[in-house]
N, C-alpha and C positions, 0 to 999 in steps of 0.2 A: 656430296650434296645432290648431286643429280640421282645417283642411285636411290635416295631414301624418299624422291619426286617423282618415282617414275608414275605411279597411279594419275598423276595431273597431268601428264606429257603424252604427247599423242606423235610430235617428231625432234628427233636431237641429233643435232649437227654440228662435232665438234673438228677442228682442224689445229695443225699445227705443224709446226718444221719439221721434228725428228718423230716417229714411229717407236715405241720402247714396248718390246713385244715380250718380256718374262717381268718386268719390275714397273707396271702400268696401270692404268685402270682397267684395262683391260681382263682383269683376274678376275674382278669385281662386275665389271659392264661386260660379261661375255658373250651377252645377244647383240650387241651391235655389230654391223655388215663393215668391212673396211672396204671404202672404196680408193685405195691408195693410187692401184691402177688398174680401176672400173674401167671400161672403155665409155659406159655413160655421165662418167663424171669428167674424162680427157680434156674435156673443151670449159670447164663451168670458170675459170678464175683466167682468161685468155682472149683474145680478140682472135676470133678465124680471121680467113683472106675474105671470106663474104660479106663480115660482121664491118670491116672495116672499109670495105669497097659501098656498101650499102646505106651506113648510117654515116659516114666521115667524107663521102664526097665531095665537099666543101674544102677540107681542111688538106685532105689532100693535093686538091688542086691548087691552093696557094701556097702551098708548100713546097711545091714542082718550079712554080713560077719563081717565088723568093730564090729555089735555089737554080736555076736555069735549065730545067727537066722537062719531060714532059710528064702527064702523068703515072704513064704505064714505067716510064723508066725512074719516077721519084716513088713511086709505090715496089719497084724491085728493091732498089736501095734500105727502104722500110724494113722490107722481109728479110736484107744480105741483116742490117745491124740489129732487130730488135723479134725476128722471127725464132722459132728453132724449140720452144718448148712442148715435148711429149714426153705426158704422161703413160701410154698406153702403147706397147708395138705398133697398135694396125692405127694408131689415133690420127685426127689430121691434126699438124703443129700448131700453137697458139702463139700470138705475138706478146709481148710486157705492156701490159695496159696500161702502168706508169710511165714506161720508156718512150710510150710513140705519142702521151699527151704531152708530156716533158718536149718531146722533137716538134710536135707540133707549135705548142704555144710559146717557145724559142726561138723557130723558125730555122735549125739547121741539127747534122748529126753531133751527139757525142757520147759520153758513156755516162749516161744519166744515171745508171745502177749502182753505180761506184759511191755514187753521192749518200750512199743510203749505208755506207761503210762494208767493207768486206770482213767476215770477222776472222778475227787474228787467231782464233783455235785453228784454224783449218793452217793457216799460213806455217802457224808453227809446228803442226804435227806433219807439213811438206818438208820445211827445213831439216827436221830429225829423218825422213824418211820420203824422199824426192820421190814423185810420182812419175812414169813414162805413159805422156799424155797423147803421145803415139798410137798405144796401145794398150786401151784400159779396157779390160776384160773382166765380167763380174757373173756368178752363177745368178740365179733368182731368188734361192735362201736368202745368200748373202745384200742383195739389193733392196730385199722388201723389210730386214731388220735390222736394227739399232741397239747394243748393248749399251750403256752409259758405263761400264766398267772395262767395258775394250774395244774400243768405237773403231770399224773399219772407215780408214781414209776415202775408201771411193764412193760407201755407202751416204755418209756425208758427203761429201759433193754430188751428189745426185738429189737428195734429200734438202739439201739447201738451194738448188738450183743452179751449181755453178758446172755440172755434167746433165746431160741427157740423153735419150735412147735413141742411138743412130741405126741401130740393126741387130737383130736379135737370129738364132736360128735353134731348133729342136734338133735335141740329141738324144731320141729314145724318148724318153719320158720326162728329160730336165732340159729345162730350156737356157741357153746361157746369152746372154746381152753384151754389145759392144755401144760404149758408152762414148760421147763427143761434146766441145762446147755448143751451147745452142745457136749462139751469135758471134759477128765481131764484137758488140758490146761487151759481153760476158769474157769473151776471149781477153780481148787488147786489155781489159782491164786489169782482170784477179793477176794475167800470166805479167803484168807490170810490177803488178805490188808482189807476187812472189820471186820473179828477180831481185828486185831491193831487199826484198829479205836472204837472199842466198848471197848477198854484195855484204850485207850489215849496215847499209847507207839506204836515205830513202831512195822513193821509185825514181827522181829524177834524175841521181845519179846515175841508176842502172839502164836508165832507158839513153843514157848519153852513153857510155858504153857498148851497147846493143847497138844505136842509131850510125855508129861509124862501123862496125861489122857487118851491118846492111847497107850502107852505100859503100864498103868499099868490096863486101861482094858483088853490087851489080856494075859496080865499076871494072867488075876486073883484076880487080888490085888482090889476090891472095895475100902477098905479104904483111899488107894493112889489116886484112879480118885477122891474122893470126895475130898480129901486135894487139888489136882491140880486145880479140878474146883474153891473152895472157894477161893486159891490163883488168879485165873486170876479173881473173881466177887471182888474181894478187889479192885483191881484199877482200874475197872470200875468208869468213873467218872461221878458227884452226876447227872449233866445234860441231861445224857443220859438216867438214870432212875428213874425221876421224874413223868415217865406218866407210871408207872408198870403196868402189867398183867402177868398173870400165860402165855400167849402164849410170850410176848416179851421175858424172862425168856426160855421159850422152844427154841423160836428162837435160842437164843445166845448159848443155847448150842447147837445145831444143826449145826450152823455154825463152832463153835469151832473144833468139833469132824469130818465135813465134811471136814473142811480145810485140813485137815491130810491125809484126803486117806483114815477113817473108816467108813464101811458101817452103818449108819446110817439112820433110815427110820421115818419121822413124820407122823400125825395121821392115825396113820396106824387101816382098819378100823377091825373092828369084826363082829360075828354077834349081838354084845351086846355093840355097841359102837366104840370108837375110842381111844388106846392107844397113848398115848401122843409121846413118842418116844420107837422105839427098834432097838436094836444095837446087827447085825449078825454078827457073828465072825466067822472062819469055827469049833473050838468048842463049843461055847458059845453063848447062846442070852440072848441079859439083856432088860427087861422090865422096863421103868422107867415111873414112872408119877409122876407131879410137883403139888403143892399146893403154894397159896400166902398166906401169912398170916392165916394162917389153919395146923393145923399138922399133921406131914407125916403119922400120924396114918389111918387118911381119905387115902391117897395115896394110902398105902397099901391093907386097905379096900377096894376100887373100883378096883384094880387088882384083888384081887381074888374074890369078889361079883359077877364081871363079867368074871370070868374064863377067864382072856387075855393069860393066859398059856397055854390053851389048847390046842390054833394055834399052837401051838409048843409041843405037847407031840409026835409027830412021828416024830418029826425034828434027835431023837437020837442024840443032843444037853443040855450041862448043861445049864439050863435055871435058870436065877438068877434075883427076883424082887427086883427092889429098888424106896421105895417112898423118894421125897426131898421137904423139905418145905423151902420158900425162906423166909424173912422175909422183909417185903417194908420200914421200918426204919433203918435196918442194910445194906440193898443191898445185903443180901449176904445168900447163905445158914445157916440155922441155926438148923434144925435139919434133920435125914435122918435113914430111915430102910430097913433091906439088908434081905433076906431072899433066901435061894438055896432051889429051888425044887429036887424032887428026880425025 
């Protein structure tokens, strides 16, 4: 219809979620410009840090007060939960122009995005095929297209908003992007509802689960995180880990331990390799690395063969390794060794 229009149209601006670049109209409308990620288009459907310092001064400011801030430190908190979307490498980040009138006119933080449903395609094509959120790496081909007969997971989540562009670098002539959540909004949210779906129980479940592996890492307690973990890998159901690997395993706990709010960092690299996951605490860093059907004795071995401690002997940090062997018959942890350095 817009094509058979175009003699009356003088400008057409169409938008929408996914991008479908062989089976589109695009075959058809093949003069239009995509500005997918124009660097002049980065900012059009966003609040810059000026846009919102300039016209919302108001709202800021009793916003600060409602929550006992000031306003430079209620306007940081704005940008930790509701800032972080770019369109464009060099772009500056835009805030959720829904998310911060929602925080406004509520008068405190939460995950206002969520309310708006997350959709369950993305969830379930996680569950078939865990994502490591770690480390999501994507060329530019791959990021600016959308099949609908082979949909890549990351392209989708970028595409939908629930990844965005943390740092990108050229390699010759192809540029390849390292992608991250935008927010804790974004974060705490989706990484809730996909634990519940790797549990088979909803999100409250699994964030009760999750919530005792985080207090009783910052507590201290090793033995407790491992009982909390083996409890939520028990009802993990059989379907989701019929295709195992030591990284789907890392994944889920990643997720688990990210859903919460604890800094958690995967393959984090060395100069002698890449530990599987490590979790900063402001006392504490726990070194963990996972085994599949192999036991944690190897784990442990490859922590300190490769000195992953060492990153951390000036941290002035109790640094504590724990290797965990899963077992791919049982689904679940089955053996594990804890060792504190001095």
């Amino acid at each position: 219809m817009i094509k058979t229009q175009e003699s009356k149209q003088r400008f057409s601006f169409i938008t929408g979620v996914s991008k479908f670049s062989k089976v589109s109209i695009f075959s058809d409308l093949n003069n239009l410009k995509d500005w997918t990620m124009h660097p002049r288009a980065a900012t059009l459907f966003g609040y810059t840090h000026d846009d919102v310092l300039k016209f919302f001064p108001g709202c800021v400011h009793a916003f600060a007060e409602a929550n006992g801030l000031s306003d430079e430190g209620a306007f940081a908190k704005i940008i930790e939960w509701y800032d972080g979307y770019k369109f464009e490498e060099n772009a500056t980040p835009v805030i959720n122009p829904v998310s911060l009138g929602l925080c406004f006119d509520n008068g405190k933080f939460a995950d206002y995005w969520s309310d708006t449903a997350i959709p369950t395609f993305l969830i379930d094509i996680l569950k078939k095929h865990p994502l490591d959120f770690s480390t999501v790496d994507i060329s530019e081909p791959e990021l600016n297209a959308y099949e609908p007969d082979r949909p890549g997971i990351v392209t989708l989540l970028y595409q939908t908003g629930y990844l965005m562009i943390g740092s990108f670098r050229q390699l010759g002539a192809s540029r390849r992007y390292t992608l991250c959540f935008p927010n804790l909004e974004i974060e705490n949210s989706f990484l809730e509802s996909l634990a519940g779906a790797y549990v088979g129980q909803d999100p409250g479940k699994s964030s009760g689960f999750a919530a005792k592996a985080g207090e009783a890492l910052c507590a201290h307690d090793v033995p407790a995180f491992l009982k909390a973990l083996r409890a939520f890998f028990t009802d993990i159901p059989y379907d989701l880990t019929d295709r195992q690997n030591e990284r789907m395993w890392q994944t889920i706990c990643y997720v688990v331990l990210r859903s919460i709010g604890v800094n958690v960092n995967g393959e984090v690299r060395t100069h002698d390799g890449r530990m599987d996951m490590v979790v900063d605490l402001p006392g504490d860093i726990y070194i963990i690395e996972f085994k599949l059907d192999r036991p944690a004795s190897e784990a442990m071995e490859q922590i300190k063969g490769k000195d992953y401690a060492g990153k951390y002997a000036l941290s002035g940090k109790r640094v504590t390794l724990v290797g965990i062997s899963f077992s791919s018959a049982k689904r679940t942890i089955v053996e594990e060794l804890v060792e504190k350095m001095n």
